[in-house]
C-alpha positions as CSV (number, residue, x, y, z in Angstrom):
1,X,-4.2,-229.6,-27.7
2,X,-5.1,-226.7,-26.1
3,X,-4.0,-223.5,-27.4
4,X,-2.7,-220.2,-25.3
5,X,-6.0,-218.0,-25.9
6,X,-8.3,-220.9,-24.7
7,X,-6.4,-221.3,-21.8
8,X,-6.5,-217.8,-21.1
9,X,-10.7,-218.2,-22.0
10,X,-10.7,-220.6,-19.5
11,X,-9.1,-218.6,-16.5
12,X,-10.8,-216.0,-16.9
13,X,-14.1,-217.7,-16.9
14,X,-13.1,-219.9,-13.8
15,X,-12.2,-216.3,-12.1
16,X,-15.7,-215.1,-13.1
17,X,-17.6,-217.9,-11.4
18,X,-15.5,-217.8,-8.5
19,X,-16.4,-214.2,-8.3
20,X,-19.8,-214.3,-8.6
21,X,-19.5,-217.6,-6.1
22,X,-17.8,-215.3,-3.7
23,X,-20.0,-212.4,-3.9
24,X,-23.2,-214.6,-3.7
25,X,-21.8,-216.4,-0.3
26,X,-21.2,-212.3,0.7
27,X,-25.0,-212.0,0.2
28,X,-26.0,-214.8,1.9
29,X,-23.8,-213.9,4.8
30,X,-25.8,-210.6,5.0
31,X,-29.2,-211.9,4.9
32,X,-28.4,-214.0,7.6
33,X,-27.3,-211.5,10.0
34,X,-30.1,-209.2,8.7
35,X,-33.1,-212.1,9.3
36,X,-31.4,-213.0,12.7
37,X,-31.3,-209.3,13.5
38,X,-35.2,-208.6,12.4
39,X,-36.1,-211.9,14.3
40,X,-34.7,-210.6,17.8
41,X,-36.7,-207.6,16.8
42,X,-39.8,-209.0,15.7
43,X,-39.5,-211.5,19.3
44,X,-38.7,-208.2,21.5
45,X,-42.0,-206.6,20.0
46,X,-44.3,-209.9,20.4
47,X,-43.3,-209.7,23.9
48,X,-44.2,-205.7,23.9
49,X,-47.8,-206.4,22.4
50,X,-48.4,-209.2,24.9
51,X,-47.3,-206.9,27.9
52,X,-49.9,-203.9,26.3
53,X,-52.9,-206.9,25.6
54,X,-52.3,-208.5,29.2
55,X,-53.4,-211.7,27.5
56,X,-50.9,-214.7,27.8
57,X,-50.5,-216.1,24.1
58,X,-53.0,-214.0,22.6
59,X,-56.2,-215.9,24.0
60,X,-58.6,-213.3,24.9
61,X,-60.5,-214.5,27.7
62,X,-63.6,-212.0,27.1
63,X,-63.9,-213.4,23.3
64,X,-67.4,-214.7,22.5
65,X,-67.3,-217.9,22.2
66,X,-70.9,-219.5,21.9
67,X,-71.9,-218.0,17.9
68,X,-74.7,-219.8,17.4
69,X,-76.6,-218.3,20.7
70,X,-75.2,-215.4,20.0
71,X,-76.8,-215.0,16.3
72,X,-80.2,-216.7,17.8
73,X,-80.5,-214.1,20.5
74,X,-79.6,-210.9,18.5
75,X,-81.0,-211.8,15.0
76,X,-83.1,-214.7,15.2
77,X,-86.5,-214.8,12.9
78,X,-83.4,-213.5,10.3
79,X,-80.6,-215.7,10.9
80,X,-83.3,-218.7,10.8
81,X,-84.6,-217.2,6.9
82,X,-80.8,-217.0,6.4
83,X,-79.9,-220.3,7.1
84,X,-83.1,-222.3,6.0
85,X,-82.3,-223.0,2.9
86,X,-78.4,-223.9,3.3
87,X,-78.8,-227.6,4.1
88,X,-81.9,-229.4,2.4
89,X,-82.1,-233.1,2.5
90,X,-78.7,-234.5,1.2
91,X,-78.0,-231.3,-0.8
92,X,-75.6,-228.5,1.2
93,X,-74.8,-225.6,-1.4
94,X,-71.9,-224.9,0.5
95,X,-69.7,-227.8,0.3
């Protein structure tokens, strides 16, 4: 049998939880808005930046794109003592 004071322990922790279920629902109610609000931000300024690059997507179409030419013609007698030791036989140190 249940007495009057656990009873009353009961209500009152059932009216705790459904406070602190209320106020977390409150909280996720606000992030939403707050994440959907920063994301219509964050798309207005992507837009901004591609408008001030004048590149669609972000590809640059004066990037560099052949390295290995690149590194031959500028650096070459150093990139080859660089590089001649990173793949001997079966043995590559760097994987």
């Amino acid at each position: 049998m249940i007495t009057n004071t656990q009873l009353a322990d009961r209500r009152m922790q059932i009216e705790a939880v459904a406070e602190r279920i209320k106020s977390r629902k409150a909280q996720m109610s606000r992030i939403k808005t707050a994440s959907k609000r920063v994301s219509s931000v964050s798309q207005k300024l992507k837009k901004k930046k591609d408008e001030i690059t004048g590149f669609e997507d972000g590809v640059n179409p004066n990037h560099y794109t052949d390295a290995s030419k690149y590194a031959q013609e500028y650096y070459g007698q150093r990139r080859e003592d660089t590089i001649r030791w990173d793949d001997v036989g079966d043995h590559n140190d760097w994987s």
